[in-house]
C-alpha positions as CSV (number, residue, x, y, z in Angstrom):
1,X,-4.8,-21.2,-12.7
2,X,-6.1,-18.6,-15.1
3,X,-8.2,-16.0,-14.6
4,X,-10.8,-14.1,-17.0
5,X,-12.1,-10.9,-18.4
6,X,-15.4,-10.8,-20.2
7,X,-17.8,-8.3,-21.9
8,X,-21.4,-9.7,-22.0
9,X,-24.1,-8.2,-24.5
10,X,-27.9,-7.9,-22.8
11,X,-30.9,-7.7,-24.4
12,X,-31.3,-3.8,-23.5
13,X,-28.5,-3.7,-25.9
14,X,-25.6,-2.4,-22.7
15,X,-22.4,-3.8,-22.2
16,X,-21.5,-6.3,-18.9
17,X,-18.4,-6.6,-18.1
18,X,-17.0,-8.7,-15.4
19,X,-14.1,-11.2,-15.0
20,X,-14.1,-14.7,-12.9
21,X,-12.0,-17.6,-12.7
22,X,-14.2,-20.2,-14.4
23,X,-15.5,-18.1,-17.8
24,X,-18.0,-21.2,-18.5
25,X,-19.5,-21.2,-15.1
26,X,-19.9,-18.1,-14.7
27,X,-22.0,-17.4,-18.0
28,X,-23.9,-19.9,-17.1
29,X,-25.0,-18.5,-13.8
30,X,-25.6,-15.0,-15.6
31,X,-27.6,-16.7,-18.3
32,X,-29.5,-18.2,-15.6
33,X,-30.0,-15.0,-13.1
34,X,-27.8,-16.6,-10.1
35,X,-27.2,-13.4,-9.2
36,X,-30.5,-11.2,-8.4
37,X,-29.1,-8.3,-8.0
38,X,-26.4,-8.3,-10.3
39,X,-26.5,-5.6,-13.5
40,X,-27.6,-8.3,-16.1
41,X,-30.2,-10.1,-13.8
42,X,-33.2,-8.1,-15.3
43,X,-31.3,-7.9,-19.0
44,X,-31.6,-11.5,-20.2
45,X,-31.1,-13.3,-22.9
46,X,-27.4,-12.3,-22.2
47,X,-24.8,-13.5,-25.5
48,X,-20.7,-13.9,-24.6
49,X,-18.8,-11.1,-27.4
50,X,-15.2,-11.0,-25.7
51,X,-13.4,-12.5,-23.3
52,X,-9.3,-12.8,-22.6
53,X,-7.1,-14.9,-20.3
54,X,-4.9,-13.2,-17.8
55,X,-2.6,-15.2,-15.5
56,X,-3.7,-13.5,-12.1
57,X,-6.5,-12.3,-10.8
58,X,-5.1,-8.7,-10.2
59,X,-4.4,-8.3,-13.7
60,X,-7.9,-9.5,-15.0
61,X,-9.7,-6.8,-12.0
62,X,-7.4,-4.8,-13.9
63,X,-9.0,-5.3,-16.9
64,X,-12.6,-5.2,-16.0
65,X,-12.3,-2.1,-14.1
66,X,-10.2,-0.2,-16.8
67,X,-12.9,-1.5,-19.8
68,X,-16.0,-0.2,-17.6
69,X,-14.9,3.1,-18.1
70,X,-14.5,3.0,-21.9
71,X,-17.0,4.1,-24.1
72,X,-19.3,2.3,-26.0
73,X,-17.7,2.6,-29.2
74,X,-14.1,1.8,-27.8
75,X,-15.7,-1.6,-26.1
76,X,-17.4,-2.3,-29.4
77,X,-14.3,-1.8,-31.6
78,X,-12.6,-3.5,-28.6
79,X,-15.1,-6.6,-29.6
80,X,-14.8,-6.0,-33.5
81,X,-10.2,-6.5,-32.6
82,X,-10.0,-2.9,-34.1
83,X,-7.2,-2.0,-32.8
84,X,-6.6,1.0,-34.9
85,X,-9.9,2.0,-33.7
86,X,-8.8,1.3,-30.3
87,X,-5.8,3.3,-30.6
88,X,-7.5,5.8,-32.1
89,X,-9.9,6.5,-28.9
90,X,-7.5,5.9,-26.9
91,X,-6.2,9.2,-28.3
92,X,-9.0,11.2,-26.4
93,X,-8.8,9.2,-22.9
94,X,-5.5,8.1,-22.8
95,X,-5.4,7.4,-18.7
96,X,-7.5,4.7,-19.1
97,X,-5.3,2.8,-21.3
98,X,-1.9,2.1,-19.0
99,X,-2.0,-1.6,-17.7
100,X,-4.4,-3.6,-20.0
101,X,-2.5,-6.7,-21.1
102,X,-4.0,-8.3,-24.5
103,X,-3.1,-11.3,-26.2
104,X,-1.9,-9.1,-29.5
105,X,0.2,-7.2,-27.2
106,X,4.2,-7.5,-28.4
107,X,5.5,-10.0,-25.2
108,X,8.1,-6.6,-23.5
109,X,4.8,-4.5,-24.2
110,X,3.1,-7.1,-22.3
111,X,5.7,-7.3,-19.3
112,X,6.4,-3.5,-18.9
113,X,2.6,-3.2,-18.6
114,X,1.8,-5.5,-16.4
115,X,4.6,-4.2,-13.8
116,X,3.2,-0.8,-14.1
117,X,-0.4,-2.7,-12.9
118,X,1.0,-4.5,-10.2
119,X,3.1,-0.9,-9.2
120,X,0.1,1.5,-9.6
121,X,-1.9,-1.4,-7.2
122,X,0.6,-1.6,-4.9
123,X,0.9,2.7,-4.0
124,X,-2.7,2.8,-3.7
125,X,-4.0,-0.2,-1.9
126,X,-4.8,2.5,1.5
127,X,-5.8,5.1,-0.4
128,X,-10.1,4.4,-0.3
129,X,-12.3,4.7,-3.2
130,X,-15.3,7.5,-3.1
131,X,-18.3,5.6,-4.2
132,X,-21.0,8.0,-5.0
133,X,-24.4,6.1,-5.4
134,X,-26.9,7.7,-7.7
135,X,-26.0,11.9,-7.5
136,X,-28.2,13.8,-9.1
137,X,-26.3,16.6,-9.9
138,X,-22.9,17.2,-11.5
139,X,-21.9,20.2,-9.6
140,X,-21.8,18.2,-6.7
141,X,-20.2,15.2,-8.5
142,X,-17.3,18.4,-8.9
143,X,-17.3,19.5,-5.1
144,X,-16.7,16.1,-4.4
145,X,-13.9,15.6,-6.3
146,X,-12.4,18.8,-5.4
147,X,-12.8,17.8,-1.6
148,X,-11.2,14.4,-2.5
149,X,-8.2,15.9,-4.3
150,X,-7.5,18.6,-1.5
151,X,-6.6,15.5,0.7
152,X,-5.0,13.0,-1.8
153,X,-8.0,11.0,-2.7
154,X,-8.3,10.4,-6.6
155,X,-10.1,7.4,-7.5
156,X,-13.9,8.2,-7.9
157,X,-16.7,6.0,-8.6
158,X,-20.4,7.0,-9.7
159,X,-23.7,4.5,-9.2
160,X,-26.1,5.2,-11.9
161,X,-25.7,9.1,-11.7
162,X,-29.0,10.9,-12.6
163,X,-27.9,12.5,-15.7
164,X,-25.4,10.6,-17.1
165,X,-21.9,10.9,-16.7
166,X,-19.8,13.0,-18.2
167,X,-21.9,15.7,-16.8
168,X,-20.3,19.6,-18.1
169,X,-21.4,20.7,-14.8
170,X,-19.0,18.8,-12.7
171,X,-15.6,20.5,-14.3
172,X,-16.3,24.4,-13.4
173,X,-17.6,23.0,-9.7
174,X,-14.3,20.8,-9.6
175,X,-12.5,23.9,-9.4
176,X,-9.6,22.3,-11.1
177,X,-9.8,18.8,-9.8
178,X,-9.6,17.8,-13.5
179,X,-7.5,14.3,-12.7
180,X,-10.4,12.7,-10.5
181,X,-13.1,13.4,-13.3
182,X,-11.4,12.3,-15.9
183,X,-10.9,8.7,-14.4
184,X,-14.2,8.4,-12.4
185,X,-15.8,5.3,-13.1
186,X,-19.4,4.5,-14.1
187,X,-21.6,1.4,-12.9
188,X,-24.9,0.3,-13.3
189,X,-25.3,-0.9,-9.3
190,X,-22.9,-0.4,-6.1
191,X,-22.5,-4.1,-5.7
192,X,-20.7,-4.0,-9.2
193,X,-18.7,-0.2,-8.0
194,X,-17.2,-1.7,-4.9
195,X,-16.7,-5.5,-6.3
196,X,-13.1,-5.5,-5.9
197,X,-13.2,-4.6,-2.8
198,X,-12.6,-5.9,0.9
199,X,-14.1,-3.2,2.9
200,X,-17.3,-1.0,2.3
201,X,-18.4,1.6,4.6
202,X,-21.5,3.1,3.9
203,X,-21.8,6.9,5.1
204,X,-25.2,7.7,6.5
205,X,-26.9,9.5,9.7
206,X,-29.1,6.4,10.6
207,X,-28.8,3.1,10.8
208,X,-31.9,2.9,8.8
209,X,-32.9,-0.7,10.1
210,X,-29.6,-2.4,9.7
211,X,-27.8,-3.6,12.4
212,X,-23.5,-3.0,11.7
213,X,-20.7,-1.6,13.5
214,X,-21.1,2.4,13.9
215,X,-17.6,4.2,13.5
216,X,-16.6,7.7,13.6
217,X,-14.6,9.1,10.5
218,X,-11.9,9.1,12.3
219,X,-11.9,5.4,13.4
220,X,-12.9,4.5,9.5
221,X,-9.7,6.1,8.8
222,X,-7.7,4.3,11.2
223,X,-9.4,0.9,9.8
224,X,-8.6,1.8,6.3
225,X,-5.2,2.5,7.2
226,X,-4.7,-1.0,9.4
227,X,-6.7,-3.3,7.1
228,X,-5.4,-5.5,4.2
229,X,-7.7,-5.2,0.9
230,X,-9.0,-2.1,-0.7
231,X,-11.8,0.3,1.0
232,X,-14.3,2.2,-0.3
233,X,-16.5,5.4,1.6
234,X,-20.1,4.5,0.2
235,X,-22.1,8.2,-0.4
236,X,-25.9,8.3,-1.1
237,X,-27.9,10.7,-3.3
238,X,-28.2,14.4,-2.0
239,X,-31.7,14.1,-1.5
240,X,-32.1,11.1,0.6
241,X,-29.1,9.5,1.1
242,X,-28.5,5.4,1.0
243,X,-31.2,3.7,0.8
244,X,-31.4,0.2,3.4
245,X,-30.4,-2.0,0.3
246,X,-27.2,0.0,-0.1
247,X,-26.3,0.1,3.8
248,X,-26.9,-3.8,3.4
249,X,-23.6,-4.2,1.1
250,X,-21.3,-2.6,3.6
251,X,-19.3,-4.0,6.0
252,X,-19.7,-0.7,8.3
253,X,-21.5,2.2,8.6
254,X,-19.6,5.8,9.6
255,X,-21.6,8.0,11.2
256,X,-20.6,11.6,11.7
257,X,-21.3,13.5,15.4
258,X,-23.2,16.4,14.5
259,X,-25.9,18.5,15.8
260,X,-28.9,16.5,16.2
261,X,-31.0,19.5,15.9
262,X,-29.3,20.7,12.4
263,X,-27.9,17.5,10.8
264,X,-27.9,18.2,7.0
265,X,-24.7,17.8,5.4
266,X,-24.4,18.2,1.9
267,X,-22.4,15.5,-0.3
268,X,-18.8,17.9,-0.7
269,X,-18.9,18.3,2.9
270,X,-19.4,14.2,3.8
271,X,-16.4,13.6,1.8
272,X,-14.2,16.3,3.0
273,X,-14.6,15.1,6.2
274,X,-13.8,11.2,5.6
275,X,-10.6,12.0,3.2
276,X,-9.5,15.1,6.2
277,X,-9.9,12.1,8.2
278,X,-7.9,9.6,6.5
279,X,-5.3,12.2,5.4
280,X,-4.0,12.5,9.1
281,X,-2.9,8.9,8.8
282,X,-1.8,8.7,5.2
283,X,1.4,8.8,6.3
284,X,1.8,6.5,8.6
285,X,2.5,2.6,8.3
286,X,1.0,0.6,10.2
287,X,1.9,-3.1,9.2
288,X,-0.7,-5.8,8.7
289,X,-0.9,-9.0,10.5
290,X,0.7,-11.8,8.1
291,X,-0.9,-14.9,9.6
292,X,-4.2,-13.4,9.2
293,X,-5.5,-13.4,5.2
294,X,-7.5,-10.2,4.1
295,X,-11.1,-10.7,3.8
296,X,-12.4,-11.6,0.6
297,X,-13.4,-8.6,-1.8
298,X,-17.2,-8.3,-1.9
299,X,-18.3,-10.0,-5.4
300,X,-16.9,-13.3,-3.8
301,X,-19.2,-12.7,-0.6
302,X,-21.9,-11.6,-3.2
303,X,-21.1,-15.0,-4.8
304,X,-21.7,-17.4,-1.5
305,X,-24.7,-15.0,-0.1
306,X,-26.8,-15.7,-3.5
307,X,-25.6,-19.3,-3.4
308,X,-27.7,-19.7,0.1
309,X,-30.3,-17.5,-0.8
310,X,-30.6,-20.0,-4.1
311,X,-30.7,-23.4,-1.4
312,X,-32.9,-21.6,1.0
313,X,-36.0,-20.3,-1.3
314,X,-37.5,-23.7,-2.8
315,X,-36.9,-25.1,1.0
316,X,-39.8,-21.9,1.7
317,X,-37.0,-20.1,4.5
318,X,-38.4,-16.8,3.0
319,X,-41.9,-17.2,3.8
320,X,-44.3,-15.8,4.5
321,X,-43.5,-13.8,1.1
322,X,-44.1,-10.1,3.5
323,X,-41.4,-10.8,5.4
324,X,-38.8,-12.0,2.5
325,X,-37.3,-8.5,2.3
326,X,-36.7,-8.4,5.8
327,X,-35.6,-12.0,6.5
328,X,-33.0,-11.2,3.5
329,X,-31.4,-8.0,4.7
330,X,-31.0,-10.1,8.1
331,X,-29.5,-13.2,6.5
332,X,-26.7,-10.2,4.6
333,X,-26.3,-8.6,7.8
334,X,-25.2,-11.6,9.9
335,X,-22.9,-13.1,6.9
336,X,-21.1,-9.6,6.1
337,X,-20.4,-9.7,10.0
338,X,-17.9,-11.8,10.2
339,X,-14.9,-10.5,7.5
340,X,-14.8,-13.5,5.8
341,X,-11.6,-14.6,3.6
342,X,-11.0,-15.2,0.2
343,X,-10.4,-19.0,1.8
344,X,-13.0,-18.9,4.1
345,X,-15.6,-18.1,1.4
346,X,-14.3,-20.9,-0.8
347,X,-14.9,-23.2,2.0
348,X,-18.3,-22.2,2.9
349,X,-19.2,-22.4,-1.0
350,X,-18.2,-25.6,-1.0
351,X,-20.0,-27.2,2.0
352,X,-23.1,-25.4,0.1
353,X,-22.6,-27.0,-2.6
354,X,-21.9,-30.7,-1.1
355,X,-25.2,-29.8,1.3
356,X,-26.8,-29.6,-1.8
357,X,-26.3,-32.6,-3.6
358,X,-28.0,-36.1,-3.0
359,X,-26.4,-38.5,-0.5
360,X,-23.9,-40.8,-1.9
361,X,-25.5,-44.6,-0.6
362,X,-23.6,-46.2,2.1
């Protein structure tokens, strides 16, 4: 089975890029807005301008992640097969080059890159992502990543930060935290930043209308620790925090006790006290259970929740139209419940699908 990585060009004139398992289908479903909340739903007429076969699915996630976080003139010259260009670039950022596999590639460059992939994968699949949705300023985009790297934590992914990223006010207030800036991540929406993975907890003081399991940092590090599949803490902006739409992505929320009379932290401080938190169990091992599969990383439940959404709205299930919102945010809540599988979510797709066709005559 092969598996793809692909670059997309909207009509804002942004990049998309995204990998799948079926490249046809899945242009056709972005051409066609099967997924509303997706980056290029409201940037259509979308044109294919790169795509590249990988023979696993890790090493195409690979991919997409590590091409989000070029520039545009690397993706461009990337589209153009300018590889001097490439290289070139490459000079300036060069951690985001180790483990992309392209079909030019000399076949040992090919293999010793691909084990460093599956290796660098492999020592980090506990440690959980910081997901920072929309900050609006980059001296605390800095404290955060100086809280992260005073407990181990080094992978760092912004949401649509307010001015931009890089941001020259986030290296002083890093404080020397240089390695997490440097590889933080950019995306357009949090469903896109936590894609790849299996369990999102969104941090946040209320429960802001959506019903999910409530966990103390401390049991969100024990979860992260026990659970199969990579894990991402979810942070909102400074100001207000995650909005209801954000809480609806995550699997969790973690709540932290504080005084209810005084309970303003500011976005360094939430972090430092999920990654002190995990960093009391970093060492342990705690072994998985191997009958039971991880749950499916979020794009794939993404997938199958649009695919009902898309059966239920011409049969008028979201009506009356005041009440959509709602009737949606309840539909996400009761399917992000149960943890489904990568398996389990294949299934489900599939009885949509057959639900959705005309009977065959008897």
């Amino acid at each position: 089975m092969a598996f793809w990585t692909y670059i997309l060009h909207c009509a804002d004139s942004s990049y998309y890029t995204g990998h799948t398992d079926n490249l046809e289908q899945r242009i056709g479903q972005h051409d066609t807005g099967y997924f509303p909340g997706c980056y290029t739903f409201k940037r259509r007429p979308l044109q294919l301008v790169w795509s590249n076969e990988f023979p696993t699915r890790v090493e195409a996630l690979e991919a997409e992640v590590r091409i989000k976080g070029w520039s545009r003139p690397k993706k461009e010259a990337l589209i153009r097969g300018d590889w001097v260009a490439i290289q070139r670039l490459a000079k300036r950022h060069q951690s985001f080059e180790t483990g992309l596999r392209m079909r030019s590639s000399p076949p040992q460059d090919e293999r010793e890159l691909r084990e460093q992939s599956a290796g660098r994968i492999q020592g980090r699949k506990r440690e959980p992502i910081i997901v920072l949705v929309r900050p609006q300023l980059g001296e605390n985009i800095g404290k955060a990543a100086r809280a992260m790297l005073n407990f181990g934590l080094t992978e760092l992914r912004l949401v649509a930060p307010r001015d931009g990223w890089p941001n020259p006010s986030a290296g002083p207030a890093a404080a020397g935290a240089d390695v997490v800036l440097e590889q933080a991540q950019v995306f357009g929406t949090l469903a896109e930043a936590v894609a790849d993975c299996a369990h999102v907890y969104a941090t946040t003081v209320r429960k802001r209308g959506v019903t999910k399991p409530v966990l103390t940092p401390e049991q969100a590090a024990q979860a992260v620790q026990r659970e199969a599949g990579r894990s991402a803490y979810v942070f909102g902006p400074e100001r207000s925090g995650l909005e209801t739409e954000d809480v609806a992505l995550a699997r969790a929320i973690v709540t932290v006790p504080i005084n209810p009379e005084f309970g303003s932290l500011n976005l360094a401080q939430a972090v430092i006290l999920l990654a002190y938190e995990w960093s009391k169990h970093a060492a342990l091992e705690q072994p998985t259970v191997e009958e039971l599969l991880p749950p499916a990383p979020q794009e794939e439940l993404e997938g199958m929740i649009a695919q009902l959404e898309a059966m239920l709205e011409p049969a008028g299930y979201f009506f009356p139209h005041s009440r959509a919102v709602a009737t949606r945010l309840t539909l996400r809540t009761m399917l992000t419940k149960p943890g489904w599988n990568h398996l389990e979510v294949r299934t489900m797709r599939g009885v949509l699908s057959a639900l959705s066709k005309k009977p065959r005559n008897a």
